[in-house]
N, C-alpha and C positions, 0 to 999 in steps of 0.2 A: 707441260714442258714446251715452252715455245720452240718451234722451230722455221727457219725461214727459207726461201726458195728464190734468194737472189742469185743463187746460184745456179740455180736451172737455165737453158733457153727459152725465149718467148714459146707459146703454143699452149696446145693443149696437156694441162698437168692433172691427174689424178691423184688425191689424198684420198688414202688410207688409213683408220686411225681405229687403236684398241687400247680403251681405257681399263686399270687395275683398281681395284678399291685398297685399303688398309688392308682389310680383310681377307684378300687375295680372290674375290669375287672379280671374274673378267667378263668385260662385256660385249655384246658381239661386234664385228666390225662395222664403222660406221665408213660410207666412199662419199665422196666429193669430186667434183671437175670441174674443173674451171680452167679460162681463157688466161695466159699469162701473156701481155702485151705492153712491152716497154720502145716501141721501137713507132718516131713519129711519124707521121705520112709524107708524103712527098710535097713540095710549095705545088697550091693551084698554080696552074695557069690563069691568067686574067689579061681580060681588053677590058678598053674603055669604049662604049656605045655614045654619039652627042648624037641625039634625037632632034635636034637641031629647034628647040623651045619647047619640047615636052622632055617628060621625064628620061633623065641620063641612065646608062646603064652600064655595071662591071657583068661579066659573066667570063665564066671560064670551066675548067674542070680542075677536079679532085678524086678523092678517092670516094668512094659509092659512101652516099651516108652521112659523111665528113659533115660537124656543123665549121660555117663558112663566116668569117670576121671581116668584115668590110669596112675600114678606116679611113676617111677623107681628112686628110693632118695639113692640106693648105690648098685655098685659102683656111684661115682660122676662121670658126673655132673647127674644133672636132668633131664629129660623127661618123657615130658608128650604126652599118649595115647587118644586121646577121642573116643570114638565111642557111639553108641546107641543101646540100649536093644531092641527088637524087640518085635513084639505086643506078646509073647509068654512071655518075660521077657528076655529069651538068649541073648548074647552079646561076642564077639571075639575083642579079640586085639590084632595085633600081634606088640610084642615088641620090638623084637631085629633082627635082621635080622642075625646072628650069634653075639650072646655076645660069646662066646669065641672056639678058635683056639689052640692051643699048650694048654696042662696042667698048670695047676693046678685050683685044684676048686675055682672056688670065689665063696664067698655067696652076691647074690641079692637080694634086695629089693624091693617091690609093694606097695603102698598104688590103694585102690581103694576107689570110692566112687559114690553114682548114686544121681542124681538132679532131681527132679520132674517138669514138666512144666511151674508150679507155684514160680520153684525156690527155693525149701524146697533142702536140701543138706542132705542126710544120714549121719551115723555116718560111721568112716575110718576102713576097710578091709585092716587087712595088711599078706600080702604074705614074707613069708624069707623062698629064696629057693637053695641050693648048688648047681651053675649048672658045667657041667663037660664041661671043655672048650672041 
């Protein structure tokens, strides 16, 4: 008989369960525990690093662990960074490996965002930064 536990609070929940046969044969208790985790982590923080012709860099913090989504959405096209927060929260990506050479300034765009283990997805961190080619 299904039963469901969106009604519990996140945390730790323990299942308990005793099966009956037709027969009236019962079996011993079987226990489970698990993590209930519907609540998403907080947006990183993030800068923009220009290494001034070597490779650019976001870094910032999250929650310890968090995998970490690093979206440059302009100029076009797209790319995406991923890396992971470390058990501190810290996290580095480096972006661009020179975004720009000859002048003139473009302004770049970052979105970020950190994923909980559980799949929970933060709210979007956005970077707009003028880099100097």
């Amino acid at each position: 008989m299904p039963r469901t536990v969106s009604g519990l609070g996140d945390g730790t929940l323990t299942l308990s369960v005793i099966s009956t046969d037709l027969a009236g044969n019962v079996s011993t208790v079987r226990t489970a525990t698990f993590t209930k985790d519907t609540t998403a982590p907080g947006a990183p923080t993030a800068v923009y690093t220009d290494n001034n012709n070597v490779a650019d860099v976001v870094s910032g913090t999250a929650e310890a662990n968090d995998s970490i989504t690093v979206t440059k959405t302009a100029p076009a096209p797209n790319t995406t960074y991923p890396t992971t927060a470390n058990g501190a929260g810290a996290y580095t990506a480096t972006v661009a490996a020179v975004n720009g050479k000859p002048n003139p300034v473009i302004s770049v765009t970052y979105t970020v965002t950190a994923t909980d283990a559980a799949g929970n997805t933060s709210a979007v961190t956005t970077l707009v930064y003028s880099d100097t080619r």
